[in-house]
C-alpha positions, -999 to 999 in steps of 0.1 A, spaced: -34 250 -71 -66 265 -70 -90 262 -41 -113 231 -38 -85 211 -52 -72 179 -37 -38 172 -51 -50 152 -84 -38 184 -104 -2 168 -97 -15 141 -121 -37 155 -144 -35 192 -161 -74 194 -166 -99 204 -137 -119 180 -112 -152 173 -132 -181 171 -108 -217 168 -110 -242 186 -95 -281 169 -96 -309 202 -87 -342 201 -102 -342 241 -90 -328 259 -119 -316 289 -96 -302 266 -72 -289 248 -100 -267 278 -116 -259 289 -77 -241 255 -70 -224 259 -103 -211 293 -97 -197 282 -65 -176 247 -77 -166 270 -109 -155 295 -84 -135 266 -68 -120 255 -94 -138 227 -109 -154 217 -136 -191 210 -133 -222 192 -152 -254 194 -144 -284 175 -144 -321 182 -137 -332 146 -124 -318 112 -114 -328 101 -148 -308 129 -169 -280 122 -147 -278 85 -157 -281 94 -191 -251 116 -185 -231 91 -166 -232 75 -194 -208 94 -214 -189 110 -186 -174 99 -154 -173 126 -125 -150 129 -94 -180 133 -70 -214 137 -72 -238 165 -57 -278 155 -56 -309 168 -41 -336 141 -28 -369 158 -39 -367 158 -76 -393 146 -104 -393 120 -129 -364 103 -104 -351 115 -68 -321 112 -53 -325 80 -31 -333 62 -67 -303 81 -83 -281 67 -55 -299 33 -55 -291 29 -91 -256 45 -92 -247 19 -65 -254 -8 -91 -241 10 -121 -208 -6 -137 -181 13 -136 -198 43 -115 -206 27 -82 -179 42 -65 -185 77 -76 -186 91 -38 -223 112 -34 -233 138 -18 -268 148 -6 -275 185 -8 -310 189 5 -334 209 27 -346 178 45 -322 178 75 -342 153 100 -324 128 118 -348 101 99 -337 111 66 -302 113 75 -299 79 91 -320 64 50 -293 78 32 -263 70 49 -281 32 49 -285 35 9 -248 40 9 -245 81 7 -208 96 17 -218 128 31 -251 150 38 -254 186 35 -282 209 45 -294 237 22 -288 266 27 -251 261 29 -226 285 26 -197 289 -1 -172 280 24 -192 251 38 -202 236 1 -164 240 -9 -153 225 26 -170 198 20 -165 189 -15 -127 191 -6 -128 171 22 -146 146 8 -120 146 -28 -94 144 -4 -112 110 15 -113 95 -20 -82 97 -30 -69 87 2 -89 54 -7 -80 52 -37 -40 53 -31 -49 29 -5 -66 3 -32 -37 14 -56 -5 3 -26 -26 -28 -21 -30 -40 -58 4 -28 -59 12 -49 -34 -3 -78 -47 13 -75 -81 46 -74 -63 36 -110 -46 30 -119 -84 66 -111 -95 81 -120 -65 68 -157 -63 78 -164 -96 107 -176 -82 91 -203 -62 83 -218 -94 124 -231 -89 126 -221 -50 101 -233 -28 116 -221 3 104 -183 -9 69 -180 -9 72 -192 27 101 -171 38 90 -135 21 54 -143 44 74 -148 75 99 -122 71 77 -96 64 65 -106 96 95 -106 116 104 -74 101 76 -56 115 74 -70 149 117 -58 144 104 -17 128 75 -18 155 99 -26 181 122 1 172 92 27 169 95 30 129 72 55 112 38 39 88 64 57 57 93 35 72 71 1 78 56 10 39 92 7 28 105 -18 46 75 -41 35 82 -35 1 121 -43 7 111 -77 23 87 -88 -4 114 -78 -32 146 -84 -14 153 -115 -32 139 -105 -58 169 -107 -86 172 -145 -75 154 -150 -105 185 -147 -131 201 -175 -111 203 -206 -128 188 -236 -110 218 -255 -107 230 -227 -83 196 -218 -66 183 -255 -61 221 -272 -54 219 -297 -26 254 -293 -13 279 -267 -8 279 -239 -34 320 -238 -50 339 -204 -55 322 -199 -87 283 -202 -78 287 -181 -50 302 -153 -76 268 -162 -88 249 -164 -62 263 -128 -46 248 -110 -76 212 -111 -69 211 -82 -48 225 -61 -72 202 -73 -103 173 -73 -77 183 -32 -72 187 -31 -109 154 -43 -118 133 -20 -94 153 18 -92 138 29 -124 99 20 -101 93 53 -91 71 36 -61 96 7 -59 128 29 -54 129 37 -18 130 -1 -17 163 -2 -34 188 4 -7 168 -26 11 171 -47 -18 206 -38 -22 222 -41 8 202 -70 27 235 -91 28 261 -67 41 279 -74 74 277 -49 107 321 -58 101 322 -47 67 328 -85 52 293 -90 34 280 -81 -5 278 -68 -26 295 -35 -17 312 -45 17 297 -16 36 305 -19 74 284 -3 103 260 27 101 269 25 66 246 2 53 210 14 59 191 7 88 162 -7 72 189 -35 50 203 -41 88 168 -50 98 162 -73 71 197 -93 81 183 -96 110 151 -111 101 163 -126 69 189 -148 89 167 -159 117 142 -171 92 166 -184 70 182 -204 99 148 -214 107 138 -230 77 143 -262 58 172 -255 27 186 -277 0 217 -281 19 209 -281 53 182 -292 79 165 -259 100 180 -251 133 155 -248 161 141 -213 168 160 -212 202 196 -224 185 188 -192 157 179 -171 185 216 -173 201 234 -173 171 222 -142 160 224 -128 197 264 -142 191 266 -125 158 257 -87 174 285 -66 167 302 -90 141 270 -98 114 244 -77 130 238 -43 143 238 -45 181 205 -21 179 186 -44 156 198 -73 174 184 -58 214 152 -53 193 151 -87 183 160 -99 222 127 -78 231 102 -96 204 118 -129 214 108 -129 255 76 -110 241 67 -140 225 63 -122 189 89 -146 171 74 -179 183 40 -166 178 50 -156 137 68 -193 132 33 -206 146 10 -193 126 31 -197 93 26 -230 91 -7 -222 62 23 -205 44 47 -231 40 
């Protein structure tokens, strides 16, 4: 990777383009020289105003703009930018000679990302450009995970078009989850996954017929065949997600047993993986928690030592002390409280 690059080569095979605004024609083909010399692509524009024109045919990583320029300046550029559809989040960059604390403080208020002094050195132009590449795409991967994220909800929820208890229960565990990885000092990369496994754990619920998924009374030998697929179809239906499949194993195995006796491949122990024994956990405390079809919710406290009971036998010991701390912190009580605008 060439310098000045921020990692969006892995995605694309052609250059950053950027833009550099300079009304100086020798300062103009210096900056040029420079980014080119970094490995970018750059245009170029004389004005504010021949920079709009140009925006309107291409669309730049970043943007590199003196404030003294004729016919438009650089606060007007910005100003304009800001509104422009489609560009307003082009991230800007003021290269200028006017350094004074007054000038600073306008254009960060008009909505500037970063503010360089001429002169500048190769090293500090090419710093800076990188550094502020790399603060965009951070954002943007951020706004991707979240939309992402959202989308997920979308799929997800589709099964409480037959299942109301879902929407409901994915909000709280999720939750309890958290308060479970927090407690047990998980890494943001483990919490990432583990929030993706409890939004999609149930996720292959949604080839169940309703006679099985919304049956009042006890399922028979034959439903709960049916009913002991969905983590496998749910794992079927998100590996081939490049984003989705670290969620698989989660997906998969949310319903073995610590003893070996769950589905749907009877793993026993540290065999199943850690983040599917933390959604047992949480799964089964909510799900004792909660109104079903077939049964009326036990109270938090009756859940609470069932699942301290089941340690060993249904649940991982490990998971299970975690859960004993969030309960006398208060964290479980506190999560069934404030779910009640999710039910």
């Amino acid at each position: 990777m060439q310098n000045g690059a921020c990692g969006l080569e892995r995605f694309v095979d052609l250059p950053i383009k950027l833009l550099v605004v300079e009304d100086d024609p020798a300062m103009l083909i210096a900056f040029k020289d420079v980014l080119e010399g970094g490995g970018y692509e750059v245009l170029t524009a004389s004005n504010g105003e021949a920079a709009l024109d140009l925006l309107d045919l291409e669309q730049p990583a970043l943007i590199l703009s003196d404030i003294s320029m004729p016919i438009m300046d650089g606060y007007k550029l910005l100003e304009a930018l800001r509104q422009h559809p489609g560009k307003s989040t082009i991230p800007f960059i003021f290269l200028t000679a006017k350094g004074t604390r007054e000038d600073t403080f306008y254009g960060r208020s008009q909505g500037v990302d970063d503010y360089i002094t001429k002169p500048v050195t190769t090293k500090e132009l090419l710093s800076a450009v990188k550094a502020r590449l790399d603060r965009s795409a951070e954002l943007k991967l951020g706004q991707l995970k979240a939309a992402y994220k959202d989308s997920l909800f979308v799929l997800a929820n589709a099964i409480e078009m037959r299942d109301a208890y879902t929407h409901a229960h994915m909000y709280r565990l999720g939750r309890y989850a958290r308060a479970l990885a927090k407690e047990m000092a998980w890494d943001e990369d483990d919490l990432e996954r583990l929030e993706f496994g409890a939004i999609l754990h149930d996720i292959g619920k949604i080839y169940i017929s309703d006679s099985v998924l919304t049956k009042t009374g006890k399922l028979n030998k034959e439903e709960w065949v049916e009913m002991r697929k969905h983590p496998e179809v749910g794992a079927r239906m998100i590996r081939d997600i490049p984003y989705l499949a670290p969620a698989v194993p989660l997906v998969r195995h949310h319903h073995e047993r610590w003893d070996g006796d769950g589905y749907p491949d009877g793993l026993s122990g540290e065999e199943i993986p850690l983040g599917a024994r933390l959604l047992a956990v949480a799964d089964a405390f909510d799900a004792m928690t909660s109104d079903r079809s077939y049964r009326k919710a036990l109270s938090p406290e009756n859940a609470f030592t069932e699942i301290i009971e089941g340690a060993g036998k249904q649940f991982d010991p490990i998971v299970v002390e975690a859960l004993q701390r969030c309960w006398h912190a208060g964290m479980l009580k506190e999560i069934i409280q404030g779910s009640n605008g999710h039910s």
